[in-house]
C-alpha positions as CSV (number, residue, x, y, z in Angstrom):
1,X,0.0,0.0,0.0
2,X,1.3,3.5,-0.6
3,X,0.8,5.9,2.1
4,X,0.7,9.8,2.0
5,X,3.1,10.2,5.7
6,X,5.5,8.3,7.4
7,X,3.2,8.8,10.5
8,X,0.0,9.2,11.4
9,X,-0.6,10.7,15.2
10,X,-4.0,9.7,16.3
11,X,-5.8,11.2,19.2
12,X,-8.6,9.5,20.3
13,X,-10.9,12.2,22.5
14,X,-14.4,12.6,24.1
15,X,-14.8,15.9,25.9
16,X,-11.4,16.8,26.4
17,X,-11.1,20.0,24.6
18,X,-8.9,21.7,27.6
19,X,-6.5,19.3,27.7
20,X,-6.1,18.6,23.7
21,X,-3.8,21.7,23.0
22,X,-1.3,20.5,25.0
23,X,-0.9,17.6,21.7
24,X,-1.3,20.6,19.2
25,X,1.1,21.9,20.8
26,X,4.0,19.6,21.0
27,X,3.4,18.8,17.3
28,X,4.1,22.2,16.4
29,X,7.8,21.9,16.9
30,X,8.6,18.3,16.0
31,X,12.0,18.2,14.3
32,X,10.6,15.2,11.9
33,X,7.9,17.1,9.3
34,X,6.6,13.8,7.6
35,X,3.3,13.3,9.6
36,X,-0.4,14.0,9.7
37,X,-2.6,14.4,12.8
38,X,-5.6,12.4,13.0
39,X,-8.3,12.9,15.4
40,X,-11.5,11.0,15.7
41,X,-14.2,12.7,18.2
42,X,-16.1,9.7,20.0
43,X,-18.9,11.9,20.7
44,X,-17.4,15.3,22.1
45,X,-20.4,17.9,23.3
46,X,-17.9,20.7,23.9
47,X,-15.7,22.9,22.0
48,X,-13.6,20.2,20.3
49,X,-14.9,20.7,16.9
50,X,-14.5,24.5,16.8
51,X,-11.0,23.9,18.4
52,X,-9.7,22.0,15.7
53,X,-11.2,23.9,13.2
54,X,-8.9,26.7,14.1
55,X,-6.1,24.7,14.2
56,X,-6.7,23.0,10.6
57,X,-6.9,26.7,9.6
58,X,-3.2,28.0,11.0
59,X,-1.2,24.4,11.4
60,X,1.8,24.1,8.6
61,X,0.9,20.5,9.1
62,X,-2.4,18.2,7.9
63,X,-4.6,17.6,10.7
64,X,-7.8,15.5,9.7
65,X,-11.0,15.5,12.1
66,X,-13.7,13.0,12.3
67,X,-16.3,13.3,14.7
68,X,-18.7,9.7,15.4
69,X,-21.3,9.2,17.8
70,X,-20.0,8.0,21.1
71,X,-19.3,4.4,20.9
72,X,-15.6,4.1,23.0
73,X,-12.2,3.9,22.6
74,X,-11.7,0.7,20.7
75,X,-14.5,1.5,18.0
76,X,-12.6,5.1,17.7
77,X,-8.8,3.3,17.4
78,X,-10.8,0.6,14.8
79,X,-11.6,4.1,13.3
80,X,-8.4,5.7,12.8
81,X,-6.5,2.6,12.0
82,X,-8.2,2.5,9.0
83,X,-8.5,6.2,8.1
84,X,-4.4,6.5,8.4
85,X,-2.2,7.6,5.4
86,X,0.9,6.9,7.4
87,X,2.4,3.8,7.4
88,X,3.7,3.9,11.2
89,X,0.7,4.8,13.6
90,X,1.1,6.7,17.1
91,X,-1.3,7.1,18.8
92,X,-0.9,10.3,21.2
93,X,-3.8,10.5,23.9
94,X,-5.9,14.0,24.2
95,X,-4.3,14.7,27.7
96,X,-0.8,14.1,26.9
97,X,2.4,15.7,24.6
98,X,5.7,14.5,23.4
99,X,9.1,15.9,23.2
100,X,10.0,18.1,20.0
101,X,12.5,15.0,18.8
102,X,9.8,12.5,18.9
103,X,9.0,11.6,15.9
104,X,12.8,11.9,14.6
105,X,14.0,9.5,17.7
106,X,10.9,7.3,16.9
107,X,11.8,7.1,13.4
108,X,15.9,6.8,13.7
109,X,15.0,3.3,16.2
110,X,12.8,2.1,13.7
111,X,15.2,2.9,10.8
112,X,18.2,0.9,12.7
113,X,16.8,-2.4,12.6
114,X,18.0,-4.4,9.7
115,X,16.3,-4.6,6.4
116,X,16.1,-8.4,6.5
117,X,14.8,-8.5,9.9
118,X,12.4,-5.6,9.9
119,X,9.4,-7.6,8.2
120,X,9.3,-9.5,11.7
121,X,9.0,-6.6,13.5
122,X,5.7,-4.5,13.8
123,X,6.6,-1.6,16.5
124,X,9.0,0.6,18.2
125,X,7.9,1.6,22.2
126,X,9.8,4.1,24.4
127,X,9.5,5.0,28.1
128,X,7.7,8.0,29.2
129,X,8.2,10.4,31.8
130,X,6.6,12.9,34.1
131,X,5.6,16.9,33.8
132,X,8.7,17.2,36.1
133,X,11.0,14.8,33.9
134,X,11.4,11.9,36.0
135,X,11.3,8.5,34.1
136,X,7.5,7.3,34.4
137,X,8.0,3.3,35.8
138,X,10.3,1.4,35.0
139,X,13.1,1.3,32.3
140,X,13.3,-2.0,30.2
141,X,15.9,-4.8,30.8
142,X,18.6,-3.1,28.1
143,X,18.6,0.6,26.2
144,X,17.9,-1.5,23.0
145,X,16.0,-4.8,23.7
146,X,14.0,-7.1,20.5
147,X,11.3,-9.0,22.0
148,X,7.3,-8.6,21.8
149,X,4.5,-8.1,24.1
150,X,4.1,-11.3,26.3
151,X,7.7,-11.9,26.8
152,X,7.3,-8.2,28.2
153,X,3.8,-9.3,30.2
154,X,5.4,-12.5,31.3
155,X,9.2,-12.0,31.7
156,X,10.5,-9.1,32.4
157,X,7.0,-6.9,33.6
158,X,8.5,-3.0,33.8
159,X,5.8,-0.6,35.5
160,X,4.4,2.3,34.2
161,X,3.2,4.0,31.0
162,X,5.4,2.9,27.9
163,X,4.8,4.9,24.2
164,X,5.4,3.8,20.8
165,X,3.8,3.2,17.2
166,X,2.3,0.0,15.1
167,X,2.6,-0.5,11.9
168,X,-0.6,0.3,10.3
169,X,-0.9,-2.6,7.9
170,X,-0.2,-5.0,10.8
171,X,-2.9,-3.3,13.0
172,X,-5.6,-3.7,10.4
173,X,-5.0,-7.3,10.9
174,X,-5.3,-7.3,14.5
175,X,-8.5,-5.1,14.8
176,X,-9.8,-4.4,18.9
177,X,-12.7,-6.5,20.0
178,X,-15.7,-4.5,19.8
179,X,-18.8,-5.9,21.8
180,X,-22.1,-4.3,21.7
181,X,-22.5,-2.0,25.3
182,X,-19.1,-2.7,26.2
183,X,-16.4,0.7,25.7
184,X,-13.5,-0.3,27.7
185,X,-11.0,-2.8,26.6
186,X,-7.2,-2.4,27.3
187,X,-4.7,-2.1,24.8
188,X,-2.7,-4.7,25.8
189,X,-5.1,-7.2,24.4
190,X,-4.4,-6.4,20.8
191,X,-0.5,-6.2,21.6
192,X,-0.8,-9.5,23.1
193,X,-2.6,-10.9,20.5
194,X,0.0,-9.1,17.3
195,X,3.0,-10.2,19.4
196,X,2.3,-14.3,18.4
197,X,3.6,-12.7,14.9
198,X,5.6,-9.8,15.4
199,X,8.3,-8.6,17.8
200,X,9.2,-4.8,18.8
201,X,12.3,-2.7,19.4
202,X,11.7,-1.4,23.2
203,X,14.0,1.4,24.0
204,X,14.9,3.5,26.9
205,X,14.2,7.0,25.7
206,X,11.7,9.1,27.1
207,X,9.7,10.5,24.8
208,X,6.1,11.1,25.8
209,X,5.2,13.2,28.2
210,X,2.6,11.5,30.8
211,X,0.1,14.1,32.5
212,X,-1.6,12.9,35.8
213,X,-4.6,14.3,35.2
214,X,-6.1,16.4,38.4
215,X,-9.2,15.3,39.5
216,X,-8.5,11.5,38.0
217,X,-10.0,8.8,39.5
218,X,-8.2,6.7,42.0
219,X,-8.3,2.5,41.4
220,X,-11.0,1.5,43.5
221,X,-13.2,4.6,42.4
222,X,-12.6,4.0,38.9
223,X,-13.8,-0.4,39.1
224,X,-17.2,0.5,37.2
225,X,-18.7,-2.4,35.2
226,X,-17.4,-1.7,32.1
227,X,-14.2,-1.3,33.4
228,X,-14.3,-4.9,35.2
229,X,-15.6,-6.4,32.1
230,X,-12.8,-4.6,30.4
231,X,-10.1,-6.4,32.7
232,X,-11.9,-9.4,33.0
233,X,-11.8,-9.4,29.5
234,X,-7.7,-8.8,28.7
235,X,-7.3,-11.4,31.6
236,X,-9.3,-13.9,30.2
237,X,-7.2,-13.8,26.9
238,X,-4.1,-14.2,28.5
239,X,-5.2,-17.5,30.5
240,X,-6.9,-18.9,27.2
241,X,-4.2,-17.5,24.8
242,X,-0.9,-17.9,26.7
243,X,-0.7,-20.5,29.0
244,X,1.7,-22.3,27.5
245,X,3.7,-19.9,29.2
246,X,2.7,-21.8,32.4
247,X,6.4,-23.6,33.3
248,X,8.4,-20.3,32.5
249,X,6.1,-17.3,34.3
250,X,3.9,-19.3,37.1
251,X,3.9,-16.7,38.9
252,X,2.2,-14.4,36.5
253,X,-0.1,-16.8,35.1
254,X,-1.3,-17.2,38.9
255,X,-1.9,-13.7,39.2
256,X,-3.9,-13.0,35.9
257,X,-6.3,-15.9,37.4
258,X,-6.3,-14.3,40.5
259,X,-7.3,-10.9,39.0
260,X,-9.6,-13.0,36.1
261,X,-11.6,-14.1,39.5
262,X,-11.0,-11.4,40.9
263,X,-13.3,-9.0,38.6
264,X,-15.1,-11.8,37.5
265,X,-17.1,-11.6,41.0
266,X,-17.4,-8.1,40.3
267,X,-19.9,-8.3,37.8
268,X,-21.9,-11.2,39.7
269,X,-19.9,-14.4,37.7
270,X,-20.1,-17.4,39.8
271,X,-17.5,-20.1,39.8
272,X,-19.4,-22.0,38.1
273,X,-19.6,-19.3,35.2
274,X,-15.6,-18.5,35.3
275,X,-14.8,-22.1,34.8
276,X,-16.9,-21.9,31.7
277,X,-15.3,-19.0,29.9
278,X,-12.0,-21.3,30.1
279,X,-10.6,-23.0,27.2
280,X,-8.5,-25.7,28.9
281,X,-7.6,-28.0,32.1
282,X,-4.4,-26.1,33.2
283,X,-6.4,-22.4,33.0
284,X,-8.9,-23.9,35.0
285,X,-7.0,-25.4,37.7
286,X,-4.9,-22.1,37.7
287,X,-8.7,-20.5,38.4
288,X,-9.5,-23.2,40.7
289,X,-6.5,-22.3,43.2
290,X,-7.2,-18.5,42.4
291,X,-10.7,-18.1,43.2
292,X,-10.5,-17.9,46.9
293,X,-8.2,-15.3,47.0
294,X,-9.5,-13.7,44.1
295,X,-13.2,-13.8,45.7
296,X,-11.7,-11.7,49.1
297,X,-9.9,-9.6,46.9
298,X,-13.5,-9.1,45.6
299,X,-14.8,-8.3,48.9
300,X,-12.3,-5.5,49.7
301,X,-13.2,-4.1,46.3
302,X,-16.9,-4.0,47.4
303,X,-16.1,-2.5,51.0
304,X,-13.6,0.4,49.9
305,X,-15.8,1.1,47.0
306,X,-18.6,1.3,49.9
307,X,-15.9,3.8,51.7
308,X,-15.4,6.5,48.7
């Protein structure tokens, strides 16, 4: 396929029309010209139209706007993956910016791996830090490291908020689940699910900058139902999907049962139900050691949610 840019950056935004500057504003300066912005609106009822309109009207660079009725963040990724005329997609959240080299750093990672070898990759991910400048989590294993997503889940597991691109093409294989009434699914099932056929290039440069937003939501205030279905979900996919990873990462495997049970109970699934929505013996005996603790990690859910 031929593409227009080497990158689209795609914002995703409902309502968010005081924070979304901030990602006008660090594209403005970006060292590496050969992008377009690409914003889908899932919805927006204020300003964010009328924003962007302005923007379109001064930017020396393409920005595109499409505005849907509000159907959540996987339907509006769906979206912009297959609007993009960039080969490499970024996707750059409405709250957040990026350093001025971004998109040259991103670009001169990607353009180091080999020729030969860069069919088999599909991404290039960078660490993130603060408004301050202090690294966001935790830095991966080595400054350069070739692996994919679930050795990363399994193996090595570095905290905190990571950034990179997809290739487009390989994204349109690898669409998110979208399921009627449900808005919330995490990312990291569709990177799970691409890394079976593709490895990325992790690297410890920090390159987006990660805004804690004020007012946000704290983890036990934030466990609505869609968001427990969302991480029931993501956790259900890695106990069907990867536990032949059982004998190297136990420990991890035990703890996505745990957390599978966990939120499970949260939306009123009975054992009985959990064991069901297994595919095989050893995810179910990994949910059948799980459940008790994941049941009275249940119950503190319910009483600090009781608390807030």
């Amino acid at each position: 396929m031929n593409y227009q840019y080497l990158f689209t950056v795609f914002t995703p935004t409902y309502n968010r029309a005081s924070t979304l500057p901030r990602v006008y504003e660090s594209l403005k300066p970006q060292t590496f010209r050969d992008f377009e912005w690409l914003i889908v609106d899932d919805g927006s009822r204020d300003n964010t139209r009328d924003l962007v309109q302005a923007w379109q009207a001064e930017a020396n660079f393409p920005i595109r706007y499409i505005h849907q009725p509000n159907q959540g963040k996987p339907t509006a990724f769906n979206r912009g993956v297959q609007e993009a005329k960039g080969e490499l997609f970024l996707t750059l959240d409405s709250d957040d910016n990026c350093v001025p080299e971004a998109l040259e750093r991103l670009k001169y990672y990607w353009d180091a791996i080999p020729e030969s070898e860069k069919p088999n990759f599909s991404a290039v991910t960078a660490l993130c830090r603060s408004q301050d400048g202090e690294i966001e989590g935790d830095k991966f294993a080595r400054d350069i490291l070739d692996s994919d997503s679930v050795e990363m889940f399994m193996k090595y597991r570095p905290r905190g908020e990571k950034w990179g691109f997809q290739r487009t093409d390989v994204l349109r294989q690898f669409p998110f689940p979208v399921t009627p009434g449900e808005n919330f699914v995490p990312e990291s099932v569709v990177w799970l699910a691409l890394s079976r056929r593709y490895k990325t290039r992790f690297v410890n440069e920090a390159l987006r900058i990660y805004h804690i937003r004020d007012g946000a939501q704290d983890h036990l205030s934030s466990l609505n139902a869609k968001v427990l279905w969302g991480r029931a979900f993501f956790y259900r996919q890695v106990l069907n999907d990867f536990v032949d990873w059982l004998l190297k990462a136990p420990a991890t495997l035990f703890r996505c049962a745990i957390n599978f049970s966990r939120y499970s109970f949260g939306l009123g699934r009975g054992p009985l139900a959990q064991l069901k929505e297994l595919k095989n013996f050893r995810s179910r005996a990994l949910l059948g050691g799980s459940l008790p603790i994941g049941y009275l990690l249940y119950l503190r859910d319910r009483r600090a949610l009781r608390n807030t």
